[in-house]
N, C-alpha and C positions, 0 to 999 in steps of 0.2 A: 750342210744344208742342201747338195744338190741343186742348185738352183743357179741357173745364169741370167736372163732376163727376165726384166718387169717391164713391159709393154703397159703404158700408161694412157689413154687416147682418151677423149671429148665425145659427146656423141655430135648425131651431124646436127644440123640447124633446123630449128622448129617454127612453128607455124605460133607465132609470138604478137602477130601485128604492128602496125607503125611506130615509128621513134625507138629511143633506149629505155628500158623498161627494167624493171627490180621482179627479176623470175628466177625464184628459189625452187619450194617446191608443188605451186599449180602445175599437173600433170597435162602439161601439151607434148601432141604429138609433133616426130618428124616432119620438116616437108620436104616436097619432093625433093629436093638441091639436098634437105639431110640425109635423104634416100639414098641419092648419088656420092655424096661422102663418104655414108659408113658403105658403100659396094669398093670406092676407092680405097678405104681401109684395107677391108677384105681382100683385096687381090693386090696389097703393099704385102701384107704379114704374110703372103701364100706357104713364103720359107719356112715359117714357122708351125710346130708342132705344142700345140697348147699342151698343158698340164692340166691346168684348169682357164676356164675364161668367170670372170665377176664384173659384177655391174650391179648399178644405182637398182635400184627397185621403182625409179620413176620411169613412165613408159618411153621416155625418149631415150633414155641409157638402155635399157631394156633391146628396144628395137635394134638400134645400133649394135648391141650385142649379140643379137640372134642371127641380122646379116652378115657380121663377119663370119662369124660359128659355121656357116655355110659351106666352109671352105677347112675346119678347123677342130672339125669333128665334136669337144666338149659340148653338152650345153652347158648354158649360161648359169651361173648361180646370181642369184639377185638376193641384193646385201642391205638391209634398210639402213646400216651406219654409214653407206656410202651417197644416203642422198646427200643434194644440193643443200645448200643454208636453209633456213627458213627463214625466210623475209617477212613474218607476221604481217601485219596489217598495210605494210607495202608492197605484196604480193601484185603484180600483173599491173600497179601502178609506173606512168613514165617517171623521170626523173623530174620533168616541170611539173608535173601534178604532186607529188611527193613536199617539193618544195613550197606550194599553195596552199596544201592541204594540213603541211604541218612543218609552221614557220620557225624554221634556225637547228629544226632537227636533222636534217642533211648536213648543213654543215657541220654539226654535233659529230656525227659517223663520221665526218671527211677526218675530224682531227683527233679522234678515237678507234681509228678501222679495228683494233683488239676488241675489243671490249665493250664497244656502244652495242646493246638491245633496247633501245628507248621505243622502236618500233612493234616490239611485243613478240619478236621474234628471238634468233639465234644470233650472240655474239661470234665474232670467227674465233675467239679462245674456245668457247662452248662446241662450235662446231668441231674445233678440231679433236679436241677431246672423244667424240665420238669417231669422227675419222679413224683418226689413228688407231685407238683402240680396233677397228674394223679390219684395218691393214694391219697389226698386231697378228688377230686371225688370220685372216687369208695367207700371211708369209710361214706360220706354224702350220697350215693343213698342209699347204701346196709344196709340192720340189718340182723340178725344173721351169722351162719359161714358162709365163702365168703372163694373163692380159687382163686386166681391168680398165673398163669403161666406165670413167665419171664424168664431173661435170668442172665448170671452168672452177669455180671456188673451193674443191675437192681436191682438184687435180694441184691447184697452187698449194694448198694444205701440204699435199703430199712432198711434192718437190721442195719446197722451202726447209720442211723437215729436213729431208734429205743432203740437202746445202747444208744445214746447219744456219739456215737466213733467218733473221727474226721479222715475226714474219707482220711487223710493221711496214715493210717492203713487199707484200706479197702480191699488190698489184704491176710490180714490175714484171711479172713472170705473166706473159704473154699464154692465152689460151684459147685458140681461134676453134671452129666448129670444125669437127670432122679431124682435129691434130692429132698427132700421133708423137708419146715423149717413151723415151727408154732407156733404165734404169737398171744397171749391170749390178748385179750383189759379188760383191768381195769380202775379204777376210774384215776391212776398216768401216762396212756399212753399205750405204749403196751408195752408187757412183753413175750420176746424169750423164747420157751418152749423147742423147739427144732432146733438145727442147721444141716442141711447137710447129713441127713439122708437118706441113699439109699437102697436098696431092693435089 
């Protein structure tokens, strides 16, 4: 296969507004502080000689991937199987509003995180199905180290695979803005080196 590292990273943080909010994929931008994340990215991976660099097709993965590229030569491929979830009709909504506006449905997801789309969007089975299939790709074009920029519920997708975690656990796996995870391929599959790592 050629291939040593999978550089897995988050883009930086975006301009989302107040409270905890259910942001799949409405396409917001960076802000500034995400600005200075993916430049912290960029000048972590400096070591590194991409192969290829991939990312979300949403502007925030996007961007974050063009800044590190600065340093890394590829450009970016942008991957529409690597968006965020679709959070249908809970898009850009908080978590108390979610809860107001559509009673016993939250906690419906809380004790189905697989499988509940009652919201009109994407289950995380549904999602990952296209994930992976996208990562499928991307490991069959690319040999040597390769960087992809996704997003928090992408990036859990992936790693869980890779544990072999089911991934009714996948909110354990920590995915802060701007992190950086990396993912060594070997003879048995791939092998987490690093999780969650931020600058």
């Amino acid at each position: 296969m050629g291939r040593n590292k999978i550089c897995l990273a988050r883009h930086g943080e975006i301009m989302a507004g107040g409270g905890k909010r259910f942001i799949g994929q409405i396409d917001l931008p960076l802000s500034d502080t995400g600005v200075r994340q993916a430049a912290r990215l960029r000048d972590r991976l400096a070591g590194y000689e991409f192969d290829r660099i991939f990312c979300s097709d949403l502007a925030r993965s996007v961007a974050t991937a063009r800044i590190i590229s600065e340093h890394h030569g590829p450009e970016p491929i942008a991957v529409e199987g690597l968006r965020e979830i679709n959070m249908g009709l809970w898009e850009g909504l908080t978590f108390d509003e979610v809860r107001r506006l559509y009673p016993g449905e939250y906690e419906k997801r809380g004790s189905d995180i697989v499988d509940y789309s009652g919201h009109g969007g994407e289950s995380f089975a549904r999602c990952a199905l296209r994930v992976l299939a996208a990562l499928d790709e991307i490991l069959s074009a690319a040999s040597g180290d390769i960087l992809i920029v996704g997003h928090a519920g992408v990036n859990r997708i992936i790693i869980s695979w890779a544990l072999g975690m089911p991934m009714e656990n996948i909110f354990r796996i920590a995915q802060d803005y701007g992190c950086l995870n990396i993912l060594a391929a070997t003879g048995m599959g791939l092998r987490l080196e690093i999780l969650n790592h931020t600058f």
